[in-house]
C-alpha positions as CSV (number, residue, x, y, z in Angstrom):
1,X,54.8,69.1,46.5
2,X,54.9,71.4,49.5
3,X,58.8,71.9,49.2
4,X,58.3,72.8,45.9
5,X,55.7,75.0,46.5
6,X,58.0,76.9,49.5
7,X,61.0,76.9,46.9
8,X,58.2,78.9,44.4
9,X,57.3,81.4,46.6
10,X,60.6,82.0,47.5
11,X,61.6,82.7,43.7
12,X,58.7,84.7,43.6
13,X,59.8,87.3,46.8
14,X,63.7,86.4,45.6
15,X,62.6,88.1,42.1
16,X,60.8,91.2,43.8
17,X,63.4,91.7,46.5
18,X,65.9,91.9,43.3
19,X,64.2,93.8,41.1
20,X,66.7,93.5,38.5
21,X,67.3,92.2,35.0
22,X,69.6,89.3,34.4
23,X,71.3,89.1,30.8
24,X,74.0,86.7,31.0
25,X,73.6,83.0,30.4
26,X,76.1,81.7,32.9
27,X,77.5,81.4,36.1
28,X,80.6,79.5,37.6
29,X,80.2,79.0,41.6
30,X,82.1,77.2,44.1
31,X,80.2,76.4,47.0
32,X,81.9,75.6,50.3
33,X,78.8,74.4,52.1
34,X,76.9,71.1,51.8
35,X,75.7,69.8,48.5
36,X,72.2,69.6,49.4
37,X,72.8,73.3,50.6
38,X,74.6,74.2,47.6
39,X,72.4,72.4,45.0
40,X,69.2,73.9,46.7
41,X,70.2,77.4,46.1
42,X,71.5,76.5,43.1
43,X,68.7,75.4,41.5
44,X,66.6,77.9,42.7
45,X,68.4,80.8,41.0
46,X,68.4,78.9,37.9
47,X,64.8,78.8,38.3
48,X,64.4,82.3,38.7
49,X,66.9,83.7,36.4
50,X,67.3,81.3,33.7
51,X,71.0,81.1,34.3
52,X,73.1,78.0,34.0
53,X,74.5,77.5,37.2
54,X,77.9,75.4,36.9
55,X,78.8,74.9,40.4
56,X,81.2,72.3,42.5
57,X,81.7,72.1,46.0
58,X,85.0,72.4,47.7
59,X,86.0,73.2,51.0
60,X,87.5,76.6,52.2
61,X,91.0,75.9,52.0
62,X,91.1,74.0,48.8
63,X,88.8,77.5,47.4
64,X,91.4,79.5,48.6
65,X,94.1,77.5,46.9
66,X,92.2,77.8,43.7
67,X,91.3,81.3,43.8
68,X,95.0,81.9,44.3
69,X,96.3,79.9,41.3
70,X,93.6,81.2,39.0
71,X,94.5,84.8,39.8
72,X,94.6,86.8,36.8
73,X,92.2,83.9,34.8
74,X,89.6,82.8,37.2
75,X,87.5,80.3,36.3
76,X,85.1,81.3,39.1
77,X,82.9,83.9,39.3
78,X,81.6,83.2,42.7
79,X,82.5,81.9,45.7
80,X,79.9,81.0,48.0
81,X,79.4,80.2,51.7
82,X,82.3,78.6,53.7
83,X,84.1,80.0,56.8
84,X,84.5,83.9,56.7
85,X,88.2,83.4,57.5
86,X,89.4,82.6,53.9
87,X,86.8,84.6,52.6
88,X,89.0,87.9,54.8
89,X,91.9,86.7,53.7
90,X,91.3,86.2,49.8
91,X,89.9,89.9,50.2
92,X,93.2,91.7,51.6
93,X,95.0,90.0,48.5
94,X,92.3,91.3,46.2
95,X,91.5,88.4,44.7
96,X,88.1,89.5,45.1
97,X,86.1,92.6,44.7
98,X,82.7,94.4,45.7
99,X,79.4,93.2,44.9
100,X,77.8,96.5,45.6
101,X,74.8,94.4,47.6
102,X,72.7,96.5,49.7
103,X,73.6,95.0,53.7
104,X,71.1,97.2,55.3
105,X,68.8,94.5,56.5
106,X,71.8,92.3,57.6
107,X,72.2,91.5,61.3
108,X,75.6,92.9,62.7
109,X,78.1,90.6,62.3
110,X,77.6,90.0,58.8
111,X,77.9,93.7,58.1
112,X,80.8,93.6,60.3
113,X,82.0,91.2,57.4
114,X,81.3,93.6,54.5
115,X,83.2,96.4,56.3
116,X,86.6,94.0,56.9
117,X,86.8,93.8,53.7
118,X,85.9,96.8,52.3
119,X,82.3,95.1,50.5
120,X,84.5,92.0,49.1
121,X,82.8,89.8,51.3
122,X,79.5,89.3,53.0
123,X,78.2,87.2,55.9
124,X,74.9,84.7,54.7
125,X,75.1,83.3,58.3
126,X,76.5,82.3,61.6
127,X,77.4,79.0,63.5
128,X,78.9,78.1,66.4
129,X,81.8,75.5,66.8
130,X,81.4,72.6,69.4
131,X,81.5,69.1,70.6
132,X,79.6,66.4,69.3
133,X,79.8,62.9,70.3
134,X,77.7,59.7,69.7
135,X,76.0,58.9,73.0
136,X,75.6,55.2,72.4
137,X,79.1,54.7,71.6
138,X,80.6,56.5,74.4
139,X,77.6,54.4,76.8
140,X,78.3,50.9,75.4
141,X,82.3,52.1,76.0
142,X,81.4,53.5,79.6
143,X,83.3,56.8,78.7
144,X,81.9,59.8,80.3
145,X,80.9,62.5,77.8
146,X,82.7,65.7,77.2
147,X,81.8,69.1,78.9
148,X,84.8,71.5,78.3
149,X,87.6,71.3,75.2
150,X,90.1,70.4,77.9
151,X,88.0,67.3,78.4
152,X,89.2,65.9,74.9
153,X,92.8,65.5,76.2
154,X,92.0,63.3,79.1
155,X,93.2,59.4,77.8
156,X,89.8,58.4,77.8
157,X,89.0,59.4,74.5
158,X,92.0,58.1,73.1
159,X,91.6,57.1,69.2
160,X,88.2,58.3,69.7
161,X,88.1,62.2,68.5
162,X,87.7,63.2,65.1
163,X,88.4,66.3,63.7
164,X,89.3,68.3,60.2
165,X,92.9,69.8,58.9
166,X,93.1,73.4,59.0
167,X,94.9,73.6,56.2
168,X,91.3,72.4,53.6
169,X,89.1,73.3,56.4
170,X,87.4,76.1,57.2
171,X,86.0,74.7,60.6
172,X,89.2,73.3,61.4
173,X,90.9,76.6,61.3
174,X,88.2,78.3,63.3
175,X,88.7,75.5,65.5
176,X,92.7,76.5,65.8
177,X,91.9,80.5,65.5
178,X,89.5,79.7,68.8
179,X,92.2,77.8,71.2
180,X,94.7,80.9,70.3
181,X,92.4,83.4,71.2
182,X,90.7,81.1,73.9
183,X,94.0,80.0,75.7
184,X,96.5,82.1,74.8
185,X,98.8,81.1,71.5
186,X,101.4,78.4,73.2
187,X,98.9,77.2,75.7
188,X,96.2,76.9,72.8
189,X,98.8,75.0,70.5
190,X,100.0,72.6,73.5
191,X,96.1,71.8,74.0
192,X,95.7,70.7,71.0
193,X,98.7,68.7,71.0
194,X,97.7,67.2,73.7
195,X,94.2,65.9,71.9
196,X,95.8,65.4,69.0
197,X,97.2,62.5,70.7
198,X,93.4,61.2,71.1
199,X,92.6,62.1,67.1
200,X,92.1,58.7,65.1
201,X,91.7,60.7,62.1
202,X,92.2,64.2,60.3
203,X,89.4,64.5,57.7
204,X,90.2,66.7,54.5
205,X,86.0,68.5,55.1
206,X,85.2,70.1,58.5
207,X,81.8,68.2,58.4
208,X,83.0,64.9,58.0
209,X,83.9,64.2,62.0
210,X,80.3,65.1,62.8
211,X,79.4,62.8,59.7
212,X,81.2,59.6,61.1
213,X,80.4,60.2,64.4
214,X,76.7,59.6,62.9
215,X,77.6,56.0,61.2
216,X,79.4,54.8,64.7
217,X,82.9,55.8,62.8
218,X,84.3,57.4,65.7
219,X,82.8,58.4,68.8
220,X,83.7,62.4,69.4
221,X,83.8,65.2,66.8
222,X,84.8,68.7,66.7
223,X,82.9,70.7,64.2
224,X,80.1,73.4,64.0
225,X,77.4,72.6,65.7
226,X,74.4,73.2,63.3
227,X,76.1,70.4,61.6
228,X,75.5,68.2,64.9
229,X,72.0,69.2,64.7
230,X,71.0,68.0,61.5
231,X,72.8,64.2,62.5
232,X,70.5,64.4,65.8
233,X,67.1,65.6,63.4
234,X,68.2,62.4,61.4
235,X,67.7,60.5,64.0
236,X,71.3,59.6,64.9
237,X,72.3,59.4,68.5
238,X,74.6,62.9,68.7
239,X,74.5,65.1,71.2
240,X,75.9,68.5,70.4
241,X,78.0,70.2,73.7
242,X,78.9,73.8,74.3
243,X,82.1,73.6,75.9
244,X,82.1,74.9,78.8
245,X,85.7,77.6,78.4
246,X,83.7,78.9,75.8
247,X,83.9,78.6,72.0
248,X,84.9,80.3,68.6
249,X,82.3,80.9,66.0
250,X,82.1,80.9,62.1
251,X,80.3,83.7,59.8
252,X,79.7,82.2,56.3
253,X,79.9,84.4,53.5
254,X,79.6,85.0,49.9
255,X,82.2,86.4,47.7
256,X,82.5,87.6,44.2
257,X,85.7,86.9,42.0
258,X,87.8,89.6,40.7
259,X,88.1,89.5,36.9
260,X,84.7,87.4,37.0
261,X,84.0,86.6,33.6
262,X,80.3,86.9,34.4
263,X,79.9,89.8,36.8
264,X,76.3,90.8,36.5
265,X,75.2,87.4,37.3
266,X,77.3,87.5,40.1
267,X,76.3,90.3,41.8
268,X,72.5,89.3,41.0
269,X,73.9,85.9,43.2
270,X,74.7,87.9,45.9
271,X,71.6,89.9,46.1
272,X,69.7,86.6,45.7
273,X,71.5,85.0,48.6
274,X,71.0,87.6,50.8
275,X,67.2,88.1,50.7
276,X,65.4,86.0,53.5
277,X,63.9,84.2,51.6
278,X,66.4,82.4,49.7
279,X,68.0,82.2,53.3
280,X,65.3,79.9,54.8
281,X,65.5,77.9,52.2
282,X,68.9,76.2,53.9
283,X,66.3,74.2,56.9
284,X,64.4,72.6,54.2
285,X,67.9,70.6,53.6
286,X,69.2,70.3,57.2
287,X,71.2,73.7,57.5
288,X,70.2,75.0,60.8
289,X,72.9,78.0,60.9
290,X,71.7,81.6,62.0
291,X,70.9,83.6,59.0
292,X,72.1,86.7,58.3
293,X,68.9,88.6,56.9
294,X,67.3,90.3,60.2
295,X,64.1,89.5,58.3
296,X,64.7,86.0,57.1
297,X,62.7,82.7,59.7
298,X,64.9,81.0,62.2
299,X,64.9,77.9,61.7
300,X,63.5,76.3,65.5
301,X,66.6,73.7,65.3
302,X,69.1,76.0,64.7
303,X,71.4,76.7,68.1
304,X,70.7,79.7,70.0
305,X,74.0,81.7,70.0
306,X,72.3,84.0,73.0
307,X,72.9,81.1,75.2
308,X,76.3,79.9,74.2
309,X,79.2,81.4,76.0
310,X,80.9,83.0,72.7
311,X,84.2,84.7,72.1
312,X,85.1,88.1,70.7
313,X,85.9,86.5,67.6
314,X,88.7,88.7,66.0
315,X,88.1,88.4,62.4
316,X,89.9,90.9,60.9
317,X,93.5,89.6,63.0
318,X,92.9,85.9,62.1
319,X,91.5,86.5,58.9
320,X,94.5,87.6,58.0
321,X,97.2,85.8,54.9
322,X,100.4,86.2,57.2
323,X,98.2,85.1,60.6
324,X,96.9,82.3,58.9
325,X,100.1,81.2,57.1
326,X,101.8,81.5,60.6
327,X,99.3,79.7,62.6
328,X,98.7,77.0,60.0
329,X,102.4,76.4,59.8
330,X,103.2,75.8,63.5
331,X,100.3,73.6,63.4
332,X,101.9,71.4,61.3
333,X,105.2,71.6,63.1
334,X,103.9,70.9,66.8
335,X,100.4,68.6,66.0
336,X,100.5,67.8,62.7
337,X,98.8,65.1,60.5
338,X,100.4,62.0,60.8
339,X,98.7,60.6,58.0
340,X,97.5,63.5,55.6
341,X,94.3,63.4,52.8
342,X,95.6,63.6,49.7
């Protein structure tokens, strides 16, 4: 009763903040964060517009794929949340176009995201990629935990790391994009060679790893680390590390599909998802990220980004199609997946 009561008022403020009109009867999302995320928000618009919401979830890369095929005939009109990445990268081959949403109360780096790309995409939050690992595993195994990426190399974790593809995920790519700009490009790329070696499996979703860490699958993960939260406010033994070189970070954003067959919804999706309100809805279902609204709650469990040693992300450069094409295929020449997800 109380959840439902929260979602209400947030429909309510949702509908003010709009202050628009909704005539269409439809709307075709893809939704690149969790389901419980993704049906949340979902059914909360539905609930405040009326629209049929026909959504799916699929990860960045596999978004990206389809975006690209359907060029010219999409069958989306949105695409929403997911690594920024993509999202820059769909942008500079105009395979999506400007929402006209109002990013006045957004927080810098999500504006940052609007101007990359010209208004084609805009940042709903932030999270920071890191280390998680399950601490009763790694006891009963008497493997010292993990402070620094470096540390995932040593042979002690062999066949104990876990971590996504970069070529479906979104994480996984941040994850590469961060050792390049981290290390240095060949330095970054032998590094994670070199824990590639300790990898017992590449997952197809960036939030799997932290997932199977959870169950006892595997004892270290490399993911975003809002994602470790949730598994620790579970109650599952995972303990979520900064590592200690520093770290990459993701800004999840929203996009809107050029040639969308349903545009007006669309853009009312954007402006829905941007309002605080809608944005504190993610805690109720475990998504501790940062949101983007200046005005919207923080959730308590969400990591504080002041305190984590952060790069100078460069979004623009590794958001780019020919960076991203490079980088993704020297990964598959010098690490690789020895056993890819079909």
């Amino acid at each position: 009763m109380k959840k439902t009561n929260v979602i209400s008022a947030a429909i309510l403020l949702a509908t003010s903040a709009m202050g628009s009109t909704v005539h269409a009867e439809e709307l075709n999302v893809v939704c690149s964060s969790e389901q419980d995320h993704c049906d949340l928000v979902a059914q909360t618009f539905e609930a405040e517009t009326g629209i049929d919401v026909l959504m799916v979830r699929k990860s960045t890369g596999e978004t990206l794929a389809q975006v690209r095929a359907e060029a010219g005939n999409p069958k989306i009109d949105v695409w929403y949340a997911g690594t920024g990445d993509p999202h820059i990268i769909a942008a500079e081959e105009g395979l999506t176009q400007p929402s006209g949403a109002d990013t006045s109360e957004l927080l810098g780096w999500a504006r940052n995201m609007a101007d990359i790309t010209n208004g084609r995409a805009i940042g709903i939050y932030a999270g920071a990629l890191g280390i998680g690992y399950n601490s009763e595993i790694l006891e009963e195994k008497g493997i010292a935990p993990p402070e620094c990426w470096a540390d995932l190399a040593d042979p002690r974790f062999a066949g104990e790391v876990q971590v996504a593809n970069p070529n479906s995920s979104g994480t996984a790519y941040t994850e590469l994009a961060t050792f390049v700009q981290l290390f240095g490009e060949d330095d970054g790329f032998r590094l994670l060679g070199e824990i590639g070696k300790n990898v017992n499996s590449y997952t197809k979703s960036g939030s799997a790893p932290t997932k199977a860490a959870a169950r006892g699958e595997t004892g270290v993960s490399i993911s975003f680390m809002h994602g470790m939260v949730q598994q620790t406010v579970a109650g599952f033994p995972i303990v979520t590390v900064a590592p200690c070189e520093g770290t990459g970070y993701e800004v999840g954003a929203v996009s809107v599909i050029e040639g969308a067959r349903n545009f007006e919804a669309a853009q009312n999706w954007v402006e829905f998802v941007l309002t605080p309100e809608v944005q504190a809805l993610a805690a109720q279902v475990g998504s501790y990220q940062v949101p983007s609204n200046s005005n919207s709650v923080m959730p308590p469990e969400a990591p504080d980004l002041a305190s984590i040693k952060l790069i100078d992300y460069d979004f623009a450069t590794y958001g780019a199609s020919d960076t991203r094409a490079r980088l993704l295929e020297r990964w598959d020449t010098e690490v690789g997946d020895p056993n890819p997800q079909q």
